[in-house]
C-alpha positions in Angstrom: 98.6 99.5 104.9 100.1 96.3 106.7 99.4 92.7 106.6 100.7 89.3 106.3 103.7 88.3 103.6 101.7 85.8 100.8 104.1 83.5 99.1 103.7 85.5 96.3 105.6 88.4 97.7 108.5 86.0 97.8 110.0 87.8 94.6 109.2 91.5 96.0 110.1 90.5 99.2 113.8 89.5 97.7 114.5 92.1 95.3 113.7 94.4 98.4 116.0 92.4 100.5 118.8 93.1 97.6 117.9 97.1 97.8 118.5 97.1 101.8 122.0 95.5 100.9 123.0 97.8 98.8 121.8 100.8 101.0 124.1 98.8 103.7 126.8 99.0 101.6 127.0 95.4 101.7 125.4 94.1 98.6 127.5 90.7 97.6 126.5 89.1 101.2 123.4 89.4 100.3 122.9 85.6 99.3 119.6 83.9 99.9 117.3 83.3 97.0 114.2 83.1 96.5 113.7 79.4 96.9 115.4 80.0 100.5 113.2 82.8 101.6 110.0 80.5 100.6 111.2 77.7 102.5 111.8 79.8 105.5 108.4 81.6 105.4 105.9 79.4 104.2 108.2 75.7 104.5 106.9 72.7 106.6 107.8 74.6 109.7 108.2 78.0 109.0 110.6 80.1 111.1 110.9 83.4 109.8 107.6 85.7 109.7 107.1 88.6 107.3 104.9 91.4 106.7 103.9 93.7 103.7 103.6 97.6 103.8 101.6 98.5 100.9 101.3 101.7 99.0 97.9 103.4 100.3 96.8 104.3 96.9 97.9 101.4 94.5 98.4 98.3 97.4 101.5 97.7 95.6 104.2 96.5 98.1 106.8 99.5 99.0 108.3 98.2 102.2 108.7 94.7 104.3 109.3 93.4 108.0 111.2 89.8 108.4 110.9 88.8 112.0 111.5 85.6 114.2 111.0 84.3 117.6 113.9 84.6 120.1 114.1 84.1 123.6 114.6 85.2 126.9 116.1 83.2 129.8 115.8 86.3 132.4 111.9 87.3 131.3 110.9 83.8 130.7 109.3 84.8 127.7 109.4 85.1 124.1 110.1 87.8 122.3 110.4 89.1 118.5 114.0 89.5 116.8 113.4 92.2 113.6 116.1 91.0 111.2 115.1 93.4 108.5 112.9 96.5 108.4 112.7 98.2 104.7 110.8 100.5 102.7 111.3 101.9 99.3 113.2 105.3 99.1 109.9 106.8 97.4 108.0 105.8 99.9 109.7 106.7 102.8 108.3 109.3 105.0 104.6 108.2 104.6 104.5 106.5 107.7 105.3 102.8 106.4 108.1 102.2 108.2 106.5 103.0 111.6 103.5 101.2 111.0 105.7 98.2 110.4 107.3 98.6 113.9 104.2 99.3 115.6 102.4 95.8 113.9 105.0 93.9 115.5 105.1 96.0 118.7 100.6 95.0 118.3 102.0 91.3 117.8 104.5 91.2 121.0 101.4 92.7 123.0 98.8 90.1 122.1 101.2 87.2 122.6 102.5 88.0 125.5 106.1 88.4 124.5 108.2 90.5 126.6 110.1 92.5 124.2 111.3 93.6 120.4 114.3 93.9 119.3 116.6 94.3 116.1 120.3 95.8 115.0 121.5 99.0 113.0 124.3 100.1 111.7 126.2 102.7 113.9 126.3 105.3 110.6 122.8 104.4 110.2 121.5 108.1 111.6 118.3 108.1 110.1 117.6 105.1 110.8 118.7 105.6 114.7 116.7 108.7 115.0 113.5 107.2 113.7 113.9 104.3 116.3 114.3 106.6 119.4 111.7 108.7 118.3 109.5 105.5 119.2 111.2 104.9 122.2 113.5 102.7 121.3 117.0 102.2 123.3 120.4 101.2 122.1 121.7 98.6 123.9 124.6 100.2 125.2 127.6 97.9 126.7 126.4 94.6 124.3 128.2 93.9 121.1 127.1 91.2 118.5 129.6 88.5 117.7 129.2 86.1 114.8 130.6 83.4 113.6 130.3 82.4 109.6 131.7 80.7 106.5 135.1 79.2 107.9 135.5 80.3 111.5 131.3 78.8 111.6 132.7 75.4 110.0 136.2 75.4 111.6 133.6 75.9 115.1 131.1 73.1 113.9 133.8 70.3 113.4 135.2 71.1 117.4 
């Protein structure tokens, strides 16, 4: 049911991307192309991982993990940052989306990394529920700042 992004599910992988946009209300952000997302995940020196949930019955793609390495200064270890998590609306409920999380919680174990972790969207309920319901914790008292597009440039030519 899960296994390894090939580069040819750059173009599922995308249009995927584009769905979990427009679910987050937040479609016209969604910029990266496909050249981008190839480059990132299968490039010289790749720094973005993915995986594939696939449809039991027809192996067709329905859902997708994009993941990276992070950090931590007080474990001393690495650990995985979930940028996106997706399945298709048909194809939630089957147990996709879990199986995703529990691959990379598999992965963290093996390599010795000390933790997952990933952001959702405070009206995300669904979403929210699923996640504690594998014991996961919100990270009460942290908030994620950003800087982009003209603050990030403004920033970069300090």
């Amino acid at each position: 049911m899960i296994r390894t992004a090939a580069i040819t599910d750059v173009p599922v992988i995308h249009a995927m991307i584009r769905e979990l946009a427009d679910y987050e209300k937040a479609l016209p952000e969604a910029q990266a192309t496909e050249e981008q997302l190839r480059e990132a995940l299968f490039g010289a020196n790749p720094a973005l991982f993915g995986l594939i949930a696939e449809d039991d019955s027809t192996g067709e793609p329905v859902g997708f993990a994009l993941w990276f390495l992070n950090f931590s200064t007080w474990r001393g270890t690495h650990g995985i940052y979930l940028e996106d998590l997706y399945v298709s609306p048909a194809a939630r409920g089957g147990g996709h989306g879990k199986a995703l999380l529990l691959e990379l919680a598999r992965i963290a174990v093996e390599r010795g990394y000390s933790r997952v972790e990933w952001s959702v969207l405070d009206w995300n309920e669904p979403s929210i529920n699923f996640y504690k319901s594998l014991g996961a914790v919100p990270m009460d008292g942290w908030t994620v700042y950003r800087l982009t597009d003209e603050a990030l440039a403004a920033a970069g030519r300090r």
